[in-house]
C-alpha positions as YAML, in Angstrom:
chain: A
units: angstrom
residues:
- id: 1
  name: UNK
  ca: [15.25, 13.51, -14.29]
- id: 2
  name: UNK
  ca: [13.84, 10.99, -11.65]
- id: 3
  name: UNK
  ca: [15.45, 8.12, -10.35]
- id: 4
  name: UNK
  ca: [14.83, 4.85, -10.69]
- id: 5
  name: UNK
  ca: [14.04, 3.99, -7.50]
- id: 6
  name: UNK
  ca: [11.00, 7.02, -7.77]
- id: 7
  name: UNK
  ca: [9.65, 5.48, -10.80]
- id: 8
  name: UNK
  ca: [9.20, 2.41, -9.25]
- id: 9
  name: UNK
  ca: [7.60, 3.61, -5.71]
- id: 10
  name: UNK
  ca: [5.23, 5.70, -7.78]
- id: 11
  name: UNK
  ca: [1.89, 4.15, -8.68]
- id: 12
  name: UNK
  ca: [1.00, 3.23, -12.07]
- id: 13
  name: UNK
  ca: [-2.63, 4.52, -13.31]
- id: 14
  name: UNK
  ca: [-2.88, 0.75, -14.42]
- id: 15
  name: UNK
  ca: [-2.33, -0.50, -10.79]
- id: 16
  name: UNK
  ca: [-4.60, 2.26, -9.12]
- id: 17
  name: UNK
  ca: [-7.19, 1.11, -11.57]
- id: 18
  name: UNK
  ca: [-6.63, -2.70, -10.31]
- id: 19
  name: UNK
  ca: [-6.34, -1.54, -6.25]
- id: 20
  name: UNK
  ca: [-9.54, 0.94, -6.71]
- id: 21
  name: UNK
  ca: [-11.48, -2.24, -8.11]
- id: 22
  name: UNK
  ca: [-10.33, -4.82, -5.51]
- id: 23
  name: UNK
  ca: [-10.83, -2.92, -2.49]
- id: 24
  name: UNK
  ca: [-14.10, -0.79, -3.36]
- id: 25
  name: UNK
  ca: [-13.77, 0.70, 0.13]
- id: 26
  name: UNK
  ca: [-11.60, 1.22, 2.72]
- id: 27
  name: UNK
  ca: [-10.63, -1.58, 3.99]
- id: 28
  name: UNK
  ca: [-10.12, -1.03, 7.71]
- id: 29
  name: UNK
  ca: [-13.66, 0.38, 8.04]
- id: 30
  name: UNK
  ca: [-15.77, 0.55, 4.68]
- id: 31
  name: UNK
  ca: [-16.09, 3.81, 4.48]
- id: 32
  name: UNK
  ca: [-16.86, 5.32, 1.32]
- id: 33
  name: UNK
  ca: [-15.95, 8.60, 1.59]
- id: 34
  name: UNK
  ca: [-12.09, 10.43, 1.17]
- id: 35
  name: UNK
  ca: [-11.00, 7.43, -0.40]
- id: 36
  name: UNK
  ca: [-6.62, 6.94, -0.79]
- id: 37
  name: UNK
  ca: [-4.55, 4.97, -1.97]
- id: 38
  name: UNK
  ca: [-1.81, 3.91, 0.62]
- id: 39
  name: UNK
  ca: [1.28, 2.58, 0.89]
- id: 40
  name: UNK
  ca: [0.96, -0.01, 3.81]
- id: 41
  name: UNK
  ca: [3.64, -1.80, 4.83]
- id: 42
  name: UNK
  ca: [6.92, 0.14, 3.30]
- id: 43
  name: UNK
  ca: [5.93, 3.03, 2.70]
- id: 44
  name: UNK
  ca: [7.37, 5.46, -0.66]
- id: 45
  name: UNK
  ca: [9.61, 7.52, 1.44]
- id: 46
  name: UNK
  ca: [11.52, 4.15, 2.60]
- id: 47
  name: UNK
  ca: [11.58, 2.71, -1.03]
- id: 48
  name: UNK
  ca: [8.18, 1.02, -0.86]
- id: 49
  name: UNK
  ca: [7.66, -0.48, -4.29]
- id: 50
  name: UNK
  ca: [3.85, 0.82, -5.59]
- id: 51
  name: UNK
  ca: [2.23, -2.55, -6.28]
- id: 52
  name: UNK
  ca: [-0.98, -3.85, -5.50]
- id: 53
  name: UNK
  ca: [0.49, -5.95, -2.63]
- id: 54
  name: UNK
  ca: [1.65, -2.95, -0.60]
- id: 55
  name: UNK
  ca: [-1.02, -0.85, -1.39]
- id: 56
  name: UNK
  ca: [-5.00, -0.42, -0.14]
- id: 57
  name: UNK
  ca: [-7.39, 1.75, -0.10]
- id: 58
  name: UNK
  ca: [-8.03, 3.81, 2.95]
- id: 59
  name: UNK
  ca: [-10.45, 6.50, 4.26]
- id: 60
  name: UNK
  ca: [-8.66, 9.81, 5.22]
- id: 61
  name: UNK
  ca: [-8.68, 9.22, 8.54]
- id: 62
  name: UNK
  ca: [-7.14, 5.54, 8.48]
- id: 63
  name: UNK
  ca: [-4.27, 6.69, 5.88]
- id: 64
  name: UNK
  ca: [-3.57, 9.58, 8.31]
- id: 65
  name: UNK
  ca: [-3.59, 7.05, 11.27]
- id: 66
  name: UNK
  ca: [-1.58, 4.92, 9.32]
- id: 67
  name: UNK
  ca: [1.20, 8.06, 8.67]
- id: 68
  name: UNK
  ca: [0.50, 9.48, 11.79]
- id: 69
  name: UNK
  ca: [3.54, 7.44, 13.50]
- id: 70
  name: UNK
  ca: [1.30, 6.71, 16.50]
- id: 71
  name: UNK
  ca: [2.32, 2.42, 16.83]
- id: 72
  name: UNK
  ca: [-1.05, 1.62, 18.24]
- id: 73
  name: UNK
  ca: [-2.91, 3.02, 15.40]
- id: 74
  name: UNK
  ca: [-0.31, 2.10, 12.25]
- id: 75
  name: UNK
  ca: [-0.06, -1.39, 13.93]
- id: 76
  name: UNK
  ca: [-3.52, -2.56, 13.81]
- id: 77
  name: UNK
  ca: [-3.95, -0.63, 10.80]
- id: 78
  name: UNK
  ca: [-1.37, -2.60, 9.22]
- id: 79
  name: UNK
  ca: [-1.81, -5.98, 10.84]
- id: 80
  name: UNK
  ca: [-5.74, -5.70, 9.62]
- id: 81
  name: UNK
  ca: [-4.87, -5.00, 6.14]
- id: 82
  name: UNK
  ca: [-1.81, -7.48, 5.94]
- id: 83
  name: UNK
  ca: [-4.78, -10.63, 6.99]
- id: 84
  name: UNK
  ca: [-7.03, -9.02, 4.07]
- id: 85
  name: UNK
  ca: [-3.92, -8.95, 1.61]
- id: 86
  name: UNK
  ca: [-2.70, -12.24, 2.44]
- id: 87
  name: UNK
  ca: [-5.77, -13.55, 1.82]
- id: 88
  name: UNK
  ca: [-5.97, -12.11, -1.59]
- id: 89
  name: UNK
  ca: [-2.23, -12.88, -2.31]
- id: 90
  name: UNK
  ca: [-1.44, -16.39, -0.90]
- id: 91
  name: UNK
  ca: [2.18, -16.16, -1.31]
- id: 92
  name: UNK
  ca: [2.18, -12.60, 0.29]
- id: 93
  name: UNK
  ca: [6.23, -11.86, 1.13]
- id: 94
  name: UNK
  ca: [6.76, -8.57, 2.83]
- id: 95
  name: UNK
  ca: [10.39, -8.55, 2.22]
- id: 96
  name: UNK
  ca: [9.65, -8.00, -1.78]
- id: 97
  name: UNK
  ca: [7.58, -4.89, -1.52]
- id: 98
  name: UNK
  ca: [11.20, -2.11, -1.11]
- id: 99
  name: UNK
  ca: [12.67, -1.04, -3.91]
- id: 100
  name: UNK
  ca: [15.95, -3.15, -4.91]
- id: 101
  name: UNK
  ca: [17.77, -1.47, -7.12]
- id: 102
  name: UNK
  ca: [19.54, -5.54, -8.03]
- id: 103
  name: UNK
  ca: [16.08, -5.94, -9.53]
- id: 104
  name: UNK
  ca: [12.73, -5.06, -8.59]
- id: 105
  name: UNK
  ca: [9.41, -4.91, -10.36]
- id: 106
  name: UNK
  ca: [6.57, -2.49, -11.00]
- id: 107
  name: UNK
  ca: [3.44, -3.61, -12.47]
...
């Protein structure tokens, strides 16, 4: 049996559907090809919730710069998609994208 927490880091079909059509492309680069959906800014491992606002689509090689660990790389990675994101979502708030388990949502 999974845990609650798992269900709600996992991603939905219904909100890879939504991210796929927002972003098109990556969104570092605009590459079509070896398109992923990543967790950007908390990632599943550390309880990052899988909703649209803390997710994007990536080419391979950004989501494995991204995961890579390297700071250079995950940092502009991140800040780049976090100015794209806010500008989607206007009242963009990190601190509600990990998994509470007091109450937290999962579209």
């Amino acid at each position: 049996m999974r845990s609650t927490r798992s269900k709600a880091c996992d991603i939905s079909a219904k909100v890879r559907k939504q991210v796929k059509e927002r972003d098109k492309w990556c969104v570092v680069c605009g590459g079509t090809y070896g398109l992923e959906i990543a967790h950007i800014f908390i990632n599943r491992s550390s309880g990052g919730l899988g909703v649209k606002e803390n997710l994007a689509l990536l080419c391979k090689k950004h989501h494995m710069d991204l995961d890579s660990g390297k700071y250079r790389d995950s940092y502009a990675i991140r800040q780049e998609v976090e100015a794209y994101l806010k500008g989607l979502y206007p009242n963009y708030n990190i601190t509600q994208l990990k998994y509470n388990k007091w109450g937290s949502k999962n579209e």
